[in-house]
C-alpha positions as CSV (number, residue, x, y, z in Angstrom):
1,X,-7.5,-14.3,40.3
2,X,-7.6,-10.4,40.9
3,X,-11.5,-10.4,40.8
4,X,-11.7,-12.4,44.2
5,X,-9.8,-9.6,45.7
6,X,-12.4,-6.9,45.2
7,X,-14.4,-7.6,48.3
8,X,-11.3,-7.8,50.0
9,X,-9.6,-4.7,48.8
10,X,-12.9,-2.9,48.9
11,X,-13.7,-3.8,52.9
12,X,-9.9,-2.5,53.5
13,X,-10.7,0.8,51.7
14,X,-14.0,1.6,53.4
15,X,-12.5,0.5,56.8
16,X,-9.8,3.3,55.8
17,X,-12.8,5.7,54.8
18,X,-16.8,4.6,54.7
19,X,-17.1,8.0,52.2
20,X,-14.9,6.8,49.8
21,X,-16.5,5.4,46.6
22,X,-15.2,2.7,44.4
23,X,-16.0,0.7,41.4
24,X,-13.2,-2.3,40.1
25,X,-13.4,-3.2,36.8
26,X,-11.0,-6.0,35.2
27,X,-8.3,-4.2,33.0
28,X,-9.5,-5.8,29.8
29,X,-12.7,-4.6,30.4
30,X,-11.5,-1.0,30.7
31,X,-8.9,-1.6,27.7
32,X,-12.3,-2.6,25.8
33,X,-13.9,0.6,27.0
34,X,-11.2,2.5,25.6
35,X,-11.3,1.2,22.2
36,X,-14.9,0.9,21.4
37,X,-14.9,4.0,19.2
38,X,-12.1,2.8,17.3
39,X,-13.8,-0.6,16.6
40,X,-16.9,0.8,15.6
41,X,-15.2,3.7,12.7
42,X,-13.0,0.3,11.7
43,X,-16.7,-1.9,11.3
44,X,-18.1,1.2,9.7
45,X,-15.0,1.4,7.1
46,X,-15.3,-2.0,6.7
47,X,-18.7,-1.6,5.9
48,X,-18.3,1.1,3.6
49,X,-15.5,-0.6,1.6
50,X,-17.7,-4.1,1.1
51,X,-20.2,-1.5,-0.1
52,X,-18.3,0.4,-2.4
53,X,-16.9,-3.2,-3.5
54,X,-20.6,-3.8,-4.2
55,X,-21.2,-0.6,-6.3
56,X,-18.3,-1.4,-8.1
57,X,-18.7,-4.8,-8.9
58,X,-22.7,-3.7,-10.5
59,X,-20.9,-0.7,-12.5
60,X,-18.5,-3.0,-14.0
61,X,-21.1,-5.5,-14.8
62,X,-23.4,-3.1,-16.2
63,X,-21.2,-1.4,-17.9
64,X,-19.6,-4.6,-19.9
65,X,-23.8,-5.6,-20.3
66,X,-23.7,-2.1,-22.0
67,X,-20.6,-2.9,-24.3
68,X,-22.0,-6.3,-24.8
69,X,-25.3,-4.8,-25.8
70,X,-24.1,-2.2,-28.2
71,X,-21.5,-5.0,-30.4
72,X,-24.2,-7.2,-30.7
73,X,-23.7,-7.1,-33.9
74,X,-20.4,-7.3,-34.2
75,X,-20.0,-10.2,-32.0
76,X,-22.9,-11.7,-33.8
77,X,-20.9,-11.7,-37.0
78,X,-17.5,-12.5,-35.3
79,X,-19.7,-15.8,-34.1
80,X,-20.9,-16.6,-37.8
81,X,-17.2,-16.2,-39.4
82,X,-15.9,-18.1,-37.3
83,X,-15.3,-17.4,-33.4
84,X,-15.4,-19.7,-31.0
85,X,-17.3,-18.1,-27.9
86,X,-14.2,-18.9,-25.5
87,X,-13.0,-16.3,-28.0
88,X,-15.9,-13.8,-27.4
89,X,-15.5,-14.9,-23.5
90,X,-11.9,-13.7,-23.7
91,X,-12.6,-10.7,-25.7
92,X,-15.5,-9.1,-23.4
93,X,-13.6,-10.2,-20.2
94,X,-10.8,-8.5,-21.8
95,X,-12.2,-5.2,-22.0
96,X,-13.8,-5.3,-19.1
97,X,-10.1,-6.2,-17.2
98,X,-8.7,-3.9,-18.7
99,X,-10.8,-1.3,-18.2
100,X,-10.7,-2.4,-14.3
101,X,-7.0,-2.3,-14.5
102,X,-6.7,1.2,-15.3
103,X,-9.2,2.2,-12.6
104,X,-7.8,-0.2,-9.7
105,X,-4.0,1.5,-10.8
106,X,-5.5,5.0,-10.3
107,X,-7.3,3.9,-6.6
108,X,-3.5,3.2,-5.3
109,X,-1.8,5.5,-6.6
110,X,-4.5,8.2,-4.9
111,X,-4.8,5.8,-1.7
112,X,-0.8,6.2,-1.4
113,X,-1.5,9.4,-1.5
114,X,-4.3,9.9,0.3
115,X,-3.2,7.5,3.4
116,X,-0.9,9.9,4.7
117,X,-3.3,12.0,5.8
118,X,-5.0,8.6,8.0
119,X,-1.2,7.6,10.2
120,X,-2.6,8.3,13.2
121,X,-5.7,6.3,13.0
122,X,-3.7,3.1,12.2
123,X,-2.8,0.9,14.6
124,X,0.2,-1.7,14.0
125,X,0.0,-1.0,10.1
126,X,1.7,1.1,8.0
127,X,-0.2,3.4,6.1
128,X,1.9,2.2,3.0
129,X,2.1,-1.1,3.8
130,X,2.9,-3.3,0.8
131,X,0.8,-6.4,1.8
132,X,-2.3,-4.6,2.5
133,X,-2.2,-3.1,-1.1
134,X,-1.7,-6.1,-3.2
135,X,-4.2,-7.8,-1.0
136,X,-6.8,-4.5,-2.2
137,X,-5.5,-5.1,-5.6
138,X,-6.0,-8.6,-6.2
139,X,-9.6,-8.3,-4.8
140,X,-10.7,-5.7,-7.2
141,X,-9.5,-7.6,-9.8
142,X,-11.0,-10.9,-8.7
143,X,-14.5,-8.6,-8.5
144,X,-13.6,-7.7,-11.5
145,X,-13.0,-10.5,-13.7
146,X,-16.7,-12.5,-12.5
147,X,-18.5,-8.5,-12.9
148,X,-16.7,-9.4,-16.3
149,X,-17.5,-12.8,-17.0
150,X,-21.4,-12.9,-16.3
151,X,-22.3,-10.3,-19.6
152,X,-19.3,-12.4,-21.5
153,X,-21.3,-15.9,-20.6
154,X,-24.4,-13.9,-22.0
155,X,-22.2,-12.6,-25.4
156,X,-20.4,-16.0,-25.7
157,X,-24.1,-18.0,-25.5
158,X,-25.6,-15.4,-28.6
159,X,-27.1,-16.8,-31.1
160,X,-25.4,-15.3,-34.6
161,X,-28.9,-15.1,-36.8
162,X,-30.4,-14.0,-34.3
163,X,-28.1,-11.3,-33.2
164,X,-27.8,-10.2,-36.8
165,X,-31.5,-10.1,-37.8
166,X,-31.8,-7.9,-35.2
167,X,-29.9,-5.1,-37.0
């Protein structure tokens, strides 16, 4: 192994010249070195996308809680002519799909855009690459369908007098 050969190599040098100073280091350790500022910006984006992930997993919910919150009524009389709540689950996850839909559409077009501008930062990866965009696109809309489905669980589960005394 090349680490038995530093005392070696090193006795050979300071025979050569005792003022000479060396340090050995194993390659991977200096190939580590090297990329250390690279790994932390790639755990800080990492970091920074789970957040924003976060943020907009809570905006959708609250958002559909909102919408959820203002029909009341309507889905309150929906419920008493009739509607089944997987109906009212359907209808509120709907919205709140399709809502996501339109805003996950306009993140990759501006991220196709916007990615050109990052080439040189990426390392064995396109900055268009096809895989890593469907992958972005099925998550958000994975997020987006259970940020959906909690305030639709709480709008299928109303109780129709209820909801319609309140009014």
């Amino acid at each position: 192994p090349p680490v038995s050969l530093i005392k070696s190599v090193a006795a050979a040098i300071s025979e050569v010249d005792r003022h000479l100073s060396l340090t050995f280091r194993p390659l991977d350790e200096g190939v580590n070195a090297s990329l250390l500022q690279e790994r932390i910006m790639a755990m800080l984006s990492g970091f920074f996308g789970a957040l924003a992930l976060l943020l907009a997993a809570i905006g959708l919910c609250g958002v559909t809680s909102y919408s959820v919150s203002r029909r009341r009524a309507e889905i309150g009389i929906r419920m008493a002519l009739g509607a089944s709540p997987e109906s009212i689950l359907r209808s509120v996850v709907g919205y709140g799909l399709r809502l996501s839909a339109a805003g996950i559409a306009l993140g990759l077009v501006a991220a196709l855009l916007l990615t050109r501008g990052m080439t040189t930062m990426l390392v064995g990866v396109k900055p268009t690459d096809p895989v890593t965009f469907a992958a972005i696109g099925v998550v958000f809309f994975v997020v987006a369908a259970v940020s959906s489905w909690l305030p639709a669980r709480r709008a299928a589960g109303l109780d129709p007098t209820a909801s319609l005394r309140e009014r």
